[in-house]
C-alpha positions in Angstrom: 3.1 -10.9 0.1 5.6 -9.1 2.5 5.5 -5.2 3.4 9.1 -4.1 3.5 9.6 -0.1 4.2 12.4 1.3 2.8 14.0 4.6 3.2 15.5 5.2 -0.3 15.0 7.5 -3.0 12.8 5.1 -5.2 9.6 3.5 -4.1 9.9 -0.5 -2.7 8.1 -3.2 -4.4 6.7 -5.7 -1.4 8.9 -8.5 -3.4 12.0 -9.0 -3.8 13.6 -6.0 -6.2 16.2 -3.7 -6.2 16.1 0.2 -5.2 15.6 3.0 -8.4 13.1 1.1 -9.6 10.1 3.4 -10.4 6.5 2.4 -8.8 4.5 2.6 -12.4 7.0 0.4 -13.9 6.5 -2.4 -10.6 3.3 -2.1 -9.7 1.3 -4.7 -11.6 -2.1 -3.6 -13.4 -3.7 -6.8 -14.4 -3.7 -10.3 -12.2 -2.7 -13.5 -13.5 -5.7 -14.2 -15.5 -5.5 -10.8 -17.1 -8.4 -8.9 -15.5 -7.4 -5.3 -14.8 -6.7 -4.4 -10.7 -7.2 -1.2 -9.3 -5.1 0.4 -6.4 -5.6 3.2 -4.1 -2.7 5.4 -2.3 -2.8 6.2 1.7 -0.9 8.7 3.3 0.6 8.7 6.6 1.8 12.0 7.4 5.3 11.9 9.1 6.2 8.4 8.7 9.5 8.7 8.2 10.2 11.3 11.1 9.5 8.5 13.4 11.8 6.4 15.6 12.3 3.0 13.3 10.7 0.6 16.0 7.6 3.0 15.1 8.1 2.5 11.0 8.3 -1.1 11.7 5.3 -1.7 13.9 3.3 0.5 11.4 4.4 -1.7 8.5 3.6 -4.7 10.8 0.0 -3.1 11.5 -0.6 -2.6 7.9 1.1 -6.1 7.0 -1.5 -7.7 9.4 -4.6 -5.8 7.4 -3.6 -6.8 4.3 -2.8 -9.9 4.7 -6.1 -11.0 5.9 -7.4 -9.6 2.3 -7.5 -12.2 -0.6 -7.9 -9.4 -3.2 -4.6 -7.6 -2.7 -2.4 -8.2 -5.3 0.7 -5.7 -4.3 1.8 -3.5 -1.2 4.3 -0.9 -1.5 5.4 1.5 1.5 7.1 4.4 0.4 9.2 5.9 3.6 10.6 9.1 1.4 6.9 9.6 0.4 5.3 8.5 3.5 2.9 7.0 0.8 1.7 3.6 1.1 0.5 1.8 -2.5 -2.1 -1.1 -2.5 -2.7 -2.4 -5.8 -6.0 -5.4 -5.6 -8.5 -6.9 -7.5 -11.6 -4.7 -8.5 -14.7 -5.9 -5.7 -17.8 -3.1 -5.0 -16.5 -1.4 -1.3 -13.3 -2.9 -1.7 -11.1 0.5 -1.6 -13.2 1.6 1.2 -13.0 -1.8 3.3 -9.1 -2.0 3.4 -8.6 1.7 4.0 -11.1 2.0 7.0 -9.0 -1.3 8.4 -5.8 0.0 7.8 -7.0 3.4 10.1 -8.1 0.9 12.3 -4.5 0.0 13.1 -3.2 3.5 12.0 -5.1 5.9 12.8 -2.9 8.8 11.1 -3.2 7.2 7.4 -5.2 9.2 5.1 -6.9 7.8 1.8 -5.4 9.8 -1.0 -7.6 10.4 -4.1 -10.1 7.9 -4.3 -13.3 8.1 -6.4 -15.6 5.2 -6.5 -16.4 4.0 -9.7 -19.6 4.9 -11.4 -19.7 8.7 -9.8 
């Protein structure tokens, strides 16, 4: 899996695929064995205001995180939205894991709307 930024209109899948393509239709919901993912949405506030070497090392940062995670499934960086998409299979702390990394690396990222299951 491959983080690609992209400035357009429409959302970028992490593969291959063309621009206008909306993220519900792209993002996957179940794995290959059928077994429902979940996904969580981080912001990061002025992303797109940013000199391009910045956009780049940022999707590099978060590139590095996720790769080093078996469970993710799907990565999406939106530059129009500044809204980065991680789509992964369901694990207890999971959400919470990957987002405190990714802050690690980029401190301005914001988790968007997550609540734990079971609450």
């Amino acid at each position: 899996m491959k983080i690609r930024p992209y400035a357009s209109t429409a959302p970028t899948q992490v593969a291959s695929r063309e621009p206008g393509q909306p993220l519900w239709q792209i993002a996957p919901t179940r794995d290959r064995a059928g077994r429902r993912l979940t996904d969580f949405m981080m912001l990061i506030p002025r992303l797109r205001e940013r000199p391009r070497s910045e956009v780049e090392r940022t999707a590099r940062e978060i590139q590095a995180v996720l790769s080093l995670h078996q469970d993710v499934v799907f990565a999406d960086l939106n530059l129009k939205l500044n809204l980065l998409w991680v789509s992964l299979r369901p694990r207890p702390g999971a959400i919470a894991e990957l987002a405190a990394a990714i802050r690690l690396r980029v401190p301005e990222a914001v988790l968007v709307a997550h609540q734990p299951l079971g609450l």
